[in-house]
C-alpha positions in Angstrom: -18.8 25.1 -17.2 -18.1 25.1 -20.6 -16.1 22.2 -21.9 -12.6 23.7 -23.4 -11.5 20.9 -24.8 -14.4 20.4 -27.2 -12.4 20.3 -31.0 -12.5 23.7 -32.7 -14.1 25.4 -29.8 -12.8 28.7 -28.9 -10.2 28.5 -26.4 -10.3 31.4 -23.1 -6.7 30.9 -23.4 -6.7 32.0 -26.5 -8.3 35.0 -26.0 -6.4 36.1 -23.1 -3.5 35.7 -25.1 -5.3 37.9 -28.3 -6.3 40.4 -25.0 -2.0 40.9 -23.8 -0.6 41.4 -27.5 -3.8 43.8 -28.4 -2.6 45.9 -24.9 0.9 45.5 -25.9 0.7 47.2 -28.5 0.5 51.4 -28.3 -0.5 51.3 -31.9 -3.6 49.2 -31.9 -4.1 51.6 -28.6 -4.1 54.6 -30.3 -6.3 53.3 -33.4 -8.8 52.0 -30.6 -9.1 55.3 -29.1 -9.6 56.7 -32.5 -12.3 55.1 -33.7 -14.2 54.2 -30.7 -14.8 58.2 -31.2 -14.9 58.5 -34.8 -16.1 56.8 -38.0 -13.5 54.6 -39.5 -13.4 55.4 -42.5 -12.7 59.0 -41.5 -9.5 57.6 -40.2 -8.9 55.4 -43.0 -9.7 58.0 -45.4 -6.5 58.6 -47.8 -5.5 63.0 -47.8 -3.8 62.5 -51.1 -6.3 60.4 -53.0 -8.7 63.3 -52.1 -6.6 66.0 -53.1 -5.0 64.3 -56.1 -8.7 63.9 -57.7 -10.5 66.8 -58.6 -13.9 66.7 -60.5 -12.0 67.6 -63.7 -11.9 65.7 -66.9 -11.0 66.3 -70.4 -14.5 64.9 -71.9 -17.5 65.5 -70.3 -20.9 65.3 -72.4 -23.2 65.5 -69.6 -24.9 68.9 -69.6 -28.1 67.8 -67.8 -29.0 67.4 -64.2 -29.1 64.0 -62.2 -32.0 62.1 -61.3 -33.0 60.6 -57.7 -34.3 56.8 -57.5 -34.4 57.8 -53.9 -35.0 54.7 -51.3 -35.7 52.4 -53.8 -33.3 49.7 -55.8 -34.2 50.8 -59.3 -31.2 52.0 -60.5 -30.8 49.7 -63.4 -33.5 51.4 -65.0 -32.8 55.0 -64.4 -29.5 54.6 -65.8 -31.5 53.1 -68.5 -33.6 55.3 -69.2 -31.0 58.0 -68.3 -29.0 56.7 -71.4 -32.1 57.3 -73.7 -32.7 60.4 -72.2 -30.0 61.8 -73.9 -31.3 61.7 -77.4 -34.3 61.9 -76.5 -33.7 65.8 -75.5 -32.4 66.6 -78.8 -35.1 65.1 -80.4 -37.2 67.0 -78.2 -35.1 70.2 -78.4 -35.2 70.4 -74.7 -32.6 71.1 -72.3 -34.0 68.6 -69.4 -36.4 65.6 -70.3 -37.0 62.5 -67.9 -39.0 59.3 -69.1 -41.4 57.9 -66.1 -39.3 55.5 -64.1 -42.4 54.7 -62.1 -44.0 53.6 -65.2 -41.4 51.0 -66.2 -41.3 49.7 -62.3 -45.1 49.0 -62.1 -44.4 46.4 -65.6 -41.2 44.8 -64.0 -42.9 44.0 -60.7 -45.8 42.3 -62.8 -43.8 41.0 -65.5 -41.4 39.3 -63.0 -43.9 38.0 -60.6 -44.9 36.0 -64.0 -41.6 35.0 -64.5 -41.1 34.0 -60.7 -44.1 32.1 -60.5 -43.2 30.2 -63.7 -40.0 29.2 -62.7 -41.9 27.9 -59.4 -44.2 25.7 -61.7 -41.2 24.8 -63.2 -39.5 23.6 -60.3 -42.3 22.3 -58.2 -41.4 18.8 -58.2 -38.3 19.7 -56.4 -38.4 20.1 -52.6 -38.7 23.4 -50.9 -35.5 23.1 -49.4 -33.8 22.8 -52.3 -31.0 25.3 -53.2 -32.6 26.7 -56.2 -36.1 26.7 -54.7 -35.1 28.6 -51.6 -32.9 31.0 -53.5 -36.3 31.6 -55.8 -37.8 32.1 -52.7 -35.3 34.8 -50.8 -36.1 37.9 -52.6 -39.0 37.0 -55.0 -40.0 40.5 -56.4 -36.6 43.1 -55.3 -36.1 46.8 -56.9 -32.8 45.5 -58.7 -31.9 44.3 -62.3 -29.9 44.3 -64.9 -29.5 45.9 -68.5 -31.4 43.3 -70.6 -33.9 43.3 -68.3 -34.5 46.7 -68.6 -34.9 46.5 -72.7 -37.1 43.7 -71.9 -39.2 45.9 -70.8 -38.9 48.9 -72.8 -39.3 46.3 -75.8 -42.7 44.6 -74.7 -43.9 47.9 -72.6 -42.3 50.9 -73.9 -42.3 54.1 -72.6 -43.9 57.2 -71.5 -42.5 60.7 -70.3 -42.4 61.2 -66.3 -45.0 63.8 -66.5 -47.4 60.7 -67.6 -47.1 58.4 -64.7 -44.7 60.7 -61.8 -43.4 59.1 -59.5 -45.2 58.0 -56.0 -44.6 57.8 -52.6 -44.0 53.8 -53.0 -41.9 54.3 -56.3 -39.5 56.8 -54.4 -39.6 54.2 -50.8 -40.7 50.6 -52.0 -40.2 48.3 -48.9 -43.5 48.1 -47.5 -45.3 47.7 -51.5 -42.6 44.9 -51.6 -42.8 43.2 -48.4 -46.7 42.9 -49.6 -45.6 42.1 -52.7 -43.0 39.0 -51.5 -45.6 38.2 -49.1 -48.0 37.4 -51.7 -45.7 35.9 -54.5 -44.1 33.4 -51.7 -47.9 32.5 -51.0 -48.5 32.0 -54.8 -45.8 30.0 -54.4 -47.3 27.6 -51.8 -50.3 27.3 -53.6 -49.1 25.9 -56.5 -46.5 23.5 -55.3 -49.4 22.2 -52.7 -51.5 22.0 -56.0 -49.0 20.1 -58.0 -48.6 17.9 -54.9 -52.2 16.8 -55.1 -51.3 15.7 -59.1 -53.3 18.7 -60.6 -52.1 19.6 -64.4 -50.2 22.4 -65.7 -53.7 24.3 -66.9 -54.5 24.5 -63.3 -51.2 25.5 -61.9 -51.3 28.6 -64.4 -55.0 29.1 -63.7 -53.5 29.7 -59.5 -50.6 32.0 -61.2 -53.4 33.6 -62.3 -55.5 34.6 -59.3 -51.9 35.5 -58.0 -50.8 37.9 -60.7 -54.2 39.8 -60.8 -53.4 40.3 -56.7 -50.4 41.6 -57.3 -51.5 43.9 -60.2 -53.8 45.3 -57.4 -51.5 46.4 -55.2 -49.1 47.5 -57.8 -51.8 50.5 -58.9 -52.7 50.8 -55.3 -49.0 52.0 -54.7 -47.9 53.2 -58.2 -51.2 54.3 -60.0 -52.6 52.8 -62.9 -50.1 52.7 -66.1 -51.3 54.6 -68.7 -52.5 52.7 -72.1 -52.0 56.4 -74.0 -50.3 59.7 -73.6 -51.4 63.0 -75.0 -47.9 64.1 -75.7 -47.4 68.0 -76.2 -44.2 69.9 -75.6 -42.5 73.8 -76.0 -39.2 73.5 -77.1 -36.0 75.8 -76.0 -36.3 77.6 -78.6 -40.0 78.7 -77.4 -41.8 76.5 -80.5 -44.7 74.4 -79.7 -45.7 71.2 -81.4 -48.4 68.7 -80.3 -47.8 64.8 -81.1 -51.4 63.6 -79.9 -52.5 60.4 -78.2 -49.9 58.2 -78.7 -49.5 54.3 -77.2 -46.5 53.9 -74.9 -44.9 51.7 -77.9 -45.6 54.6 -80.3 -44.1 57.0 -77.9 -41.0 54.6 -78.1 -40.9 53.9 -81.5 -41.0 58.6 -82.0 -38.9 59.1 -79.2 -36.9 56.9 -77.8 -34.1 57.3 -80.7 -31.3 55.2 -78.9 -31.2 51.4 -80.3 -30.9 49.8 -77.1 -31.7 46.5 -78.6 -28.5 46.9 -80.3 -26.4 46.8 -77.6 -25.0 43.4 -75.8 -23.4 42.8 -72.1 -19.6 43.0 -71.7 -18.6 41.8 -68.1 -15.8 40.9 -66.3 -15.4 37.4 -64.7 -11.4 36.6 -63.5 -12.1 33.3 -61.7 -10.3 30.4 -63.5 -14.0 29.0 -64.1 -15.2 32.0 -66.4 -13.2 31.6 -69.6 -12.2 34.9 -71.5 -14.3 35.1 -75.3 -17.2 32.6 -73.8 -20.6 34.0 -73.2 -22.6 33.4 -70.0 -26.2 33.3 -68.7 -27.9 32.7 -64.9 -30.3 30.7 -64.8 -33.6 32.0 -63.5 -32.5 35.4 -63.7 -35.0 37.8 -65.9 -37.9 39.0 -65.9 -40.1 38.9 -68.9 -41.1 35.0 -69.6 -41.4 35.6 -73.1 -38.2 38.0 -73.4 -34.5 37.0 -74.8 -32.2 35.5 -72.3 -30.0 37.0 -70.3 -26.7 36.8 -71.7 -23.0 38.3 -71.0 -19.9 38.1 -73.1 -16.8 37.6 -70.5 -14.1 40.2 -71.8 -10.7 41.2 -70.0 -11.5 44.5 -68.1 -8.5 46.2 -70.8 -11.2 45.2 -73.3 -13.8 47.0 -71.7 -12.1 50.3 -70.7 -10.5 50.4 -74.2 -14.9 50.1 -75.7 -15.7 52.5 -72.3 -13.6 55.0 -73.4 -14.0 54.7 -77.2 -17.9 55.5 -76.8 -17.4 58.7 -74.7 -14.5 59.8 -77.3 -17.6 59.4 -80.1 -20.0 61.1 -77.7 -22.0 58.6 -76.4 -22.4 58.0 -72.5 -22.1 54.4 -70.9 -24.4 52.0 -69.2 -22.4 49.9 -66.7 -22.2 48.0 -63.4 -20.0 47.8 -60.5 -19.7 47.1 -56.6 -20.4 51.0 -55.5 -19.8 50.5 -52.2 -16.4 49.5 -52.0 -13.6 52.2 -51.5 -16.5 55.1 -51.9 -16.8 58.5 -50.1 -20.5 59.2 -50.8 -20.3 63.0 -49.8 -17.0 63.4 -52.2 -18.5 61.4 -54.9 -15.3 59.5 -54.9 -14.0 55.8 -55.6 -10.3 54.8 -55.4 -9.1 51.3 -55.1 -6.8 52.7 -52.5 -9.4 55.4 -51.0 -9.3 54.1 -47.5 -6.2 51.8 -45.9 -7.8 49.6 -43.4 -5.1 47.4 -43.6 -3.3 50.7 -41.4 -5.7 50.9 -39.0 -6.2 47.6 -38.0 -2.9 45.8 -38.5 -4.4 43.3 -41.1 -3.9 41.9 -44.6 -6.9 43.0 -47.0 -5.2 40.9 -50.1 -8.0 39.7 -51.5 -8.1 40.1 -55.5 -11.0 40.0 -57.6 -11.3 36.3 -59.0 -11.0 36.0 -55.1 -13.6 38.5 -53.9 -16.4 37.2 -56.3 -15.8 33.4 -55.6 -16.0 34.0 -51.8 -18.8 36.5 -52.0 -16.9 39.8 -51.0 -17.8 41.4 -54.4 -20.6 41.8 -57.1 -22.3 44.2 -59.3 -24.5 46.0 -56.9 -25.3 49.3 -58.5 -25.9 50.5 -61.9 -24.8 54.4 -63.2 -23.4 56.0 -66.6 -20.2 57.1 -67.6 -20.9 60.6 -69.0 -17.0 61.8 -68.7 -12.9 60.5 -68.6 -10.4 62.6 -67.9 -7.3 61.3 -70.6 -3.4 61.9 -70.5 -1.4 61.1 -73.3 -3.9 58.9 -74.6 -4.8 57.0 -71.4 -7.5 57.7 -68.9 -6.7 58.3 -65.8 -10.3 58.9 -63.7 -13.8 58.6 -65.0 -17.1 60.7 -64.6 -20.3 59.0 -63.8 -23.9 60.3 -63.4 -25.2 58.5 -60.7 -28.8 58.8 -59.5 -28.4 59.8 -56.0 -30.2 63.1 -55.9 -27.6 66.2 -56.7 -27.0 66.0 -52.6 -23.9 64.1 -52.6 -20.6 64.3 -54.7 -20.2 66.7 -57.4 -24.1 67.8 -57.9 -24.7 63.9 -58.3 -21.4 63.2 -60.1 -18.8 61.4 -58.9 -15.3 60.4 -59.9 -13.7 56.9 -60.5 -10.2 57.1 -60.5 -9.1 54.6 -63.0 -7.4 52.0 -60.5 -10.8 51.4 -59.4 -12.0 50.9 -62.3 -10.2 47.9 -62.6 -11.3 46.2 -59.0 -14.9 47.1 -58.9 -16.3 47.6 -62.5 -18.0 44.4 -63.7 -20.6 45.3 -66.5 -21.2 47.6 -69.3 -23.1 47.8 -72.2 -22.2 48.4 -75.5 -23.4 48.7 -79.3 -22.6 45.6 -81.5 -21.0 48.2 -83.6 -17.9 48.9 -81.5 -17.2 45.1 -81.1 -14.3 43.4 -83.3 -15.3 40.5 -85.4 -13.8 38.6 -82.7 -15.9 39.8 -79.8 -19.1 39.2 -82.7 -18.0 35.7 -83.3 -17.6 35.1 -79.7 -21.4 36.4 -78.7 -22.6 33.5 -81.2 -21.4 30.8 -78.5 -23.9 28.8 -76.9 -23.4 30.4 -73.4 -22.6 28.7 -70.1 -25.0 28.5 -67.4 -24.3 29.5 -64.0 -26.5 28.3 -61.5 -28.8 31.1 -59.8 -27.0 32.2 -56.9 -23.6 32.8 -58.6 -22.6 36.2 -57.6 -22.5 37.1 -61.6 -26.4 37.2 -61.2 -26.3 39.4 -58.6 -29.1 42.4 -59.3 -28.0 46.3 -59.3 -30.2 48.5 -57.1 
């Protein structure tokens, strides 16, 4: 029999006791016979969030149609690229234009199996149960990322349209490629801390890296296709005029088309916990994915502060890069977020207190998805719910839109990025700190997929 008077051991008592009040109580009753039937969060769900928020707004600039990462984590980059997208098509003259998101996947899955296995070299004195070296180790080559890593890429690799490198069947549904792709990064791995175990030099710990990297090139064209070195770019217009641009380098088609300065623009985020000073800059270490790329780097600002520069850039016309914890307080089919959408604490009796300084330092909350604002709804000068182009497919919410009431806003946004140009000269003095590092598993590294 089990020994009930072990310390800490969970008493039978206990839960006999937990067993009377739950049947004592007609509430808890009723709930139970709810939701034993029905999902909870269509009994949680609030009737007058939903009717109070319409898919209305009083600046909208998207006139486009979404896009579809599908079962993959890649929306960092299709937010990305949906950004440039937009004046791309008036360059183009075009009413609907998509770069290849395939194209920049294949280069951040090679680019960051480089940077992995460097930062294994780097650590390989270490032992493999140490916290940074199993965390390297976890989720070596994931779908998600982050906005400097995405003009990383676009910097080194630039870009080409979809109709150069479409998408694939492992682009669109990337678990199996990965779990090939872990398998042999994680092996890499082995190889080269067993080398540098045996004394050999840094030459032949690269020289493994390697034979690794041109494996996982491999399987990355297997899966995606080979990336193209040129495009023969041609296009009709919507006004029905034809103009041909020739063979041009995926830089080149960059440099003609891609007219946003994304290099211009720096991370805002906001960090409440008592650690993460207001005005000081930030960086994770290990987290990137081009070796010989600029550092990750994020300015903390109050989240005032960033829906004041949100809101500022749609008023000039300009949609919104950002970050947030999309699946807290969402109704996928409505395309809805509230920060009071469903009350759990209601249905189950409970306190759910938690607030955001709390929620990140105990691992309830992090940036987990990356969209665009493209819309805000504003009444007498203050907005009041936010349109974002996500890139579900036009299958859920508003065909692919969906609505942030602003009290969200403030519990779940975390990231956004933002020309230098719309900073004060305080926030500009403030980005020339030498940044704090966080070690690699603070949740203010997480990745956006």
């Amino acid at each position: 029999m089990p020994n009930e008077s072990s310390p800490g051991a969970l008493s039978l008592d206990s839960v006999a006791g937990f067993k009377e009040t739950f049947e004592a109580d007609p509430s808890k009753r009723l709930v139970q016979n709810v939701v034993t039937q029905h999902d909870v969060n269509d009994v949680a769900l609030s009737r007058s969030i939903v009717t109070e928020s319409p898919h209305s707004f009083s600046i909208v600039l998207d006139d486009w149609g979404v896009t579809n990462q599908a079962r993959s984590g890649r929306c960092w980059m299709f937010a990305g690229l949906n950004l440039c997208r937009v004046d791309t098509r008036n360059v183009l003259n075009v009413k609907e234009f998509e770069f290849s998101q395939n194209y920049l996947m294949f280069w951040d899955k090679l680019e960051r199996a480089n940077f992995l296995l460097e930062a294994v070299i780097e650590t390989a004195d270490r032992p493999a149960d140490d916290r940074t070296v199993a965390f390297l180790m976890r989720s070596p080559l994931s779908d998600g990322g982050q906005w400097d890593m995405f003009t990383a890429l676009v910097a080194k690799h630039g870009v080409v349209p979809k109709t150069a490198m479409p998408e694939t069947e492992s682009s669109a549904n990337s678990a199996r490629m990965n779990a090939s792709l872990n398998y042999q990064t994680r092996q890499g791995a082995k190889r080269i801390r067993d080398a540098y175990s045996q004394e050999s030099g840094l030459a032949e710990l690269r020289r493994i890296k390697d034979e690794v990297l041109k494996v996982v090139y491999d399987i990355l064209c297997i899966h995606l296709g080979t990336p193209p070195s040129e495009v023969d770019w041609q296009w009709k217009d919507k006004d029905g005029e034809f103009t041909r641009s020739g063979k041009l380098t995926p830089l080149e088609f960059a440099e003609n088309y891609l007219q946003t300065d994304i290099h211009d623009y720096v991370s805002l985020v906001h960090d409440p916990r008592e650690t993460s000073p207001m005005g000081a800059t930030f960086t994770v270490e290990y987290l990137g994915n081009v070796v010989d790329g600029p550092a990750i780097k994020y300015l903390n600002v109050d989240i005032q502060t960033m829906k004041d520069l949100t809101l500022k850039m749609l008023q000039d016309g300009k949609p919104v890069w950002m970050g947030c914890d999309t699946g807290k307080q969402m109704h996928r089919d409505l395309g809805l977020w509230d920060a009071d959408l469903f009350d759990y604490a209601s249905v189950y009796g409970a306190d759910f207190s938690l607030d955001k300084a709390a929620r990140l330092e105990y691992h309830q909350t992090a940036m987990t998805h990356a969209m665009m604002f493209t819309g805000v709804d504003v009444v007498d000068g203050v907005p009041r719910r936010w349109r974002v182009e996500n890139s579900w497919d036009d299958k859920v919410g508003n065909k692919g839109f969906f609505l942030m009431n602003d009290s969200w806003f403030a519990e779940y946004m975390f990231e956004i990025a933002v020309p230098k140009s719309y900073l004060t000269p305080e926030l500009l003095k403030a980005l020339d700190q030498e940044p704090i590092v966080l070690p690699a598993w603070d949740p203010m590294g997480s990745l956006a997929e």
